[in-house]
VOGU-3710 file (C-alpha; in Angstrom, 3 decimals, decimal comma):
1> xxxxxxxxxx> 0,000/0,000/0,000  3,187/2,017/0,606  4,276/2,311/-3,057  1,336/1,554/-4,775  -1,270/4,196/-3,792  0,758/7,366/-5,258  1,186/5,157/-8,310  -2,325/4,953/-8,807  -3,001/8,479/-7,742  -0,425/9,687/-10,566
11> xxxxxxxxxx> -1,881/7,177/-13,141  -5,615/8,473/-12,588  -3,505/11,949/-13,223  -2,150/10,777/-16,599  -5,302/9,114/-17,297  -7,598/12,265/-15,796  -5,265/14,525/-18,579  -5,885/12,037/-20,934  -9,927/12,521/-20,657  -9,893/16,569/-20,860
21> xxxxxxxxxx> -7,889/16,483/-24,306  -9,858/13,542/-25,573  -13,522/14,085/-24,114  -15,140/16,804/-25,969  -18,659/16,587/-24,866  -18,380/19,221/-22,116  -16,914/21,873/-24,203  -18,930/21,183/-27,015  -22,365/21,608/-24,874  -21,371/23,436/-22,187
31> xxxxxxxxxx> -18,524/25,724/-23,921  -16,780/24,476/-21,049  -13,406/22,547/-20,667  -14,016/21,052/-16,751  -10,061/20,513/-15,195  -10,228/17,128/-13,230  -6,891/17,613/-11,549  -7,631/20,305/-8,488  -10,382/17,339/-7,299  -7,872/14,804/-7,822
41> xxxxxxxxxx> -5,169/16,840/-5,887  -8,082/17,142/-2,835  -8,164/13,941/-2,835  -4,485/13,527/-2,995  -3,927/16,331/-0,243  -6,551/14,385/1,648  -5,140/11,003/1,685  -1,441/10,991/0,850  1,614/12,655/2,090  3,340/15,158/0,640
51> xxxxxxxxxx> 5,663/13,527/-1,705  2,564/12,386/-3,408  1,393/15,798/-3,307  4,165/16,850/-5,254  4,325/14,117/-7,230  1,130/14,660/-8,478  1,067/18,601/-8,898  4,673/18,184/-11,034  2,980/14,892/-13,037  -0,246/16,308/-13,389
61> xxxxxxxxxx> 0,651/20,290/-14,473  3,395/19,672/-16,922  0,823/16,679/-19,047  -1,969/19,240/-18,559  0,150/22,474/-19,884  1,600/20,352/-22,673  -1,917/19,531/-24,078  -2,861/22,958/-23,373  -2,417/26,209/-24,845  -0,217/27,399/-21,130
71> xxxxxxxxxx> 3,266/28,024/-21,256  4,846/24,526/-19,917  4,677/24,647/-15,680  2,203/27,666/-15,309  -0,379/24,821/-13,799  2,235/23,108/-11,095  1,930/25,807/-8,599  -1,635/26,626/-8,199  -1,666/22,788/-8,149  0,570/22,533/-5,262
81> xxxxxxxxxx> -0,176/25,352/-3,175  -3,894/23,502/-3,257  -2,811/20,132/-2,334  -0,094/21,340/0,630  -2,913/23,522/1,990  -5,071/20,752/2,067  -2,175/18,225/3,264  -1,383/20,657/6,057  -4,790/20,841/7,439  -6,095/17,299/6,353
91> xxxxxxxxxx> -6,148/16,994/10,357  -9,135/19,665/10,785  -10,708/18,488/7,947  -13,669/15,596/8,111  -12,489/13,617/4,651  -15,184/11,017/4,948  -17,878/13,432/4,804  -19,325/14,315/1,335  -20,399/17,723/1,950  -17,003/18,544/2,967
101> xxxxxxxxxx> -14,949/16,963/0,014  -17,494/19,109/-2,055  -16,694/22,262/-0,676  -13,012/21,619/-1,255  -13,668/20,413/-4,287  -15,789/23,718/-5,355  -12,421/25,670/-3,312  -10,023/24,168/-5,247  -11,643/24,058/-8,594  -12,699/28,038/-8,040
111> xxxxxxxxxx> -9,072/28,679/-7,202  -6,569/27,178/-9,342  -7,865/28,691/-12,478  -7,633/32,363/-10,935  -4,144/31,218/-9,763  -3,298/30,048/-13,343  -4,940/33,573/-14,823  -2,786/35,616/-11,978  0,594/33,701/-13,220  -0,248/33,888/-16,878
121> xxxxxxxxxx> -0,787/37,884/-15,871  2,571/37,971/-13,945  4,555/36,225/-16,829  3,099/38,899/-19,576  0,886/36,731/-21,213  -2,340/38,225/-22,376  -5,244/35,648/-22,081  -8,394/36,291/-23,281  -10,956/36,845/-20,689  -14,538/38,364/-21,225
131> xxxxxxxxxx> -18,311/37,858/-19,698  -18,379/33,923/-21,064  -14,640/33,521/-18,313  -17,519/33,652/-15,913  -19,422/31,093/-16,761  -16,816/29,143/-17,749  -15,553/29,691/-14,423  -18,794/29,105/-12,418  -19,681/25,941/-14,562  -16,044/24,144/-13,679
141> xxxxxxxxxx> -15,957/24,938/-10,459  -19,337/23,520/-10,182  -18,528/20,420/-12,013  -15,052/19,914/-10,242  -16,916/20,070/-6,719  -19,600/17,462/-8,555  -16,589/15,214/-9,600  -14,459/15,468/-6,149  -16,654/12,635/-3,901  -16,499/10,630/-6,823
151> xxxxxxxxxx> -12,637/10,349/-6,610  -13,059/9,537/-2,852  -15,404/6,210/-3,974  -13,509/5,163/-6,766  -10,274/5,777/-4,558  -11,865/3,651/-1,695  -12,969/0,552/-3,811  -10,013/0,136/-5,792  -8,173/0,424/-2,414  -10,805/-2,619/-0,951
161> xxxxxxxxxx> -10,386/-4,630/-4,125  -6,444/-4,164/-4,504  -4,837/-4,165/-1,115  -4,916/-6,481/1,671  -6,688/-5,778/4,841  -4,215/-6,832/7,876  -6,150/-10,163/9,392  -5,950/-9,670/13,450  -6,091/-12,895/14,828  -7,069/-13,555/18,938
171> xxxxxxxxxx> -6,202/-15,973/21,199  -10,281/-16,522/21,724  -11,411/-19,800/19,524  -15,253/-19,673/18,832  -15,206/-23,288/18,566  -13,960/-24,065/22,150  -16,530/-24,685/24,718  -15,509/-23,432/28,080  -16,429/-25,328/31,129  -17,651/-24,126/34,324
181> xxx> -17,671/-25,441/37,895  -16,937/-28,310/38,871  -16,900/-31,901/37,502
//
C-alpha cells in the first residue's frame, strides 16, 4: 500500500489529462473545458503525504500544460499550493464526509484557475478573458466540486479490491466450549 497508492493516484492523473484532451462533450455543450486535476489533488492532499502531493502537482501540471495552450509549468503551482494547503490541514478536515470533500472540491476548482490567470498575468501573457470567463468559471468549479466525492469512492474501492486488509487474529477460539464449575 506504501508504493502503490501514489502510483495509482499519478496514473488516474495521466489518465484524468488524458480525458480533458480527448472528451469533448463538455466543451462542445457546455462551452466548457471542466479541469479534473484540483479534485484529484483534494483527494491527494486528503489522503497521501506530501511527496505524493508533489508528485502529483509536477505529473499532473506539466501533461496538462503540454496539451494545453499554457506556457509549460504555469499549472504546477496553483496545483501545489492547493494540495499542501489541504495536506497541512487534512487533520481539521472531516475527509469522509461528502459535503465537505465538495466544498473543497468547489475551493479548489474556483481557485486554481484564478491562480493560473494571476501567473499567466505575472509572466506577460495576455489571455483572453470576457463575460463567457464567468461562466466558464462558475460551470467548472461547479462540475469539479460534482466530480471530487467521486474520486473519494472510486479511490476507496479500488483500495478494498487491490490491497490487503491486515487479518488480526485472537487468542479466543469460537469453537472451544468453556467449562464451568466443577466436575
Amino acid at each position: 500500500m506504501r508504493v502503490f497508492h501514489p502510483i495509482l493516484i499519478v496514473a488516474a492523473a495521466l489518465l484524468a489529462v488524458f480525458l480533458q484532451a480527448r472528451w469533448n462533450f463538455p466543451r462542445l455543450w457546455l462551452s466548457v473545458q471542466i479541469d479534473l486535476l484540483p479534485g484529484l489533488m483534494v483527494y491527494a492532499g486528503l489522503s497521501a503525504g506530501l511527496a505524493t502531493v508533489t508528485l502529483l502537482a509536477v505529473a499532473g501540471g506539466l501533461c496538462f500544460d503540454s496539451l494545453s495552450a499554457n506556457p509549460t509549468g504555469v499549472s504546477v503551482l496553483p496545483l501545489f499550493a492547493i494540495g499542501l494547503a489541504i495536506q497541512r490541514q487534512r487533520h481539521l478536515i472531516l475527509s469522509g464526509q461528502t459535503y465537505a470533500q465538495w466544498v473543497l472540491g468547489l475551493a479548489a476548482s474556483a481557485i486554481a484557475p484564478v491562480m493560473v490567470l494571476i501567473l499567466l498575468k505575472t509572466l506577460g501573457r495576455d489571455p483572453i478573458v470576457g463575460p463567457g470567463s464567468l461562466w466558464q468559471w462558475l460551470v467548472a468549479s461547479l462540475a469539479g466540486a460534482a466530480l471530487t466525492p467521486l474520486y473519494f469512492r472510486v479511490f476507496g474501492r479500488l483500495e478494498r479490491a487491490l490491497c490487503y486488509r491486515p487479518f488480526y487474529e485472537t487468542s479466543f477460539r469460537p469453537d472451544r466450549e468453556i467449562q464451568r464449575g466443577r466436575h
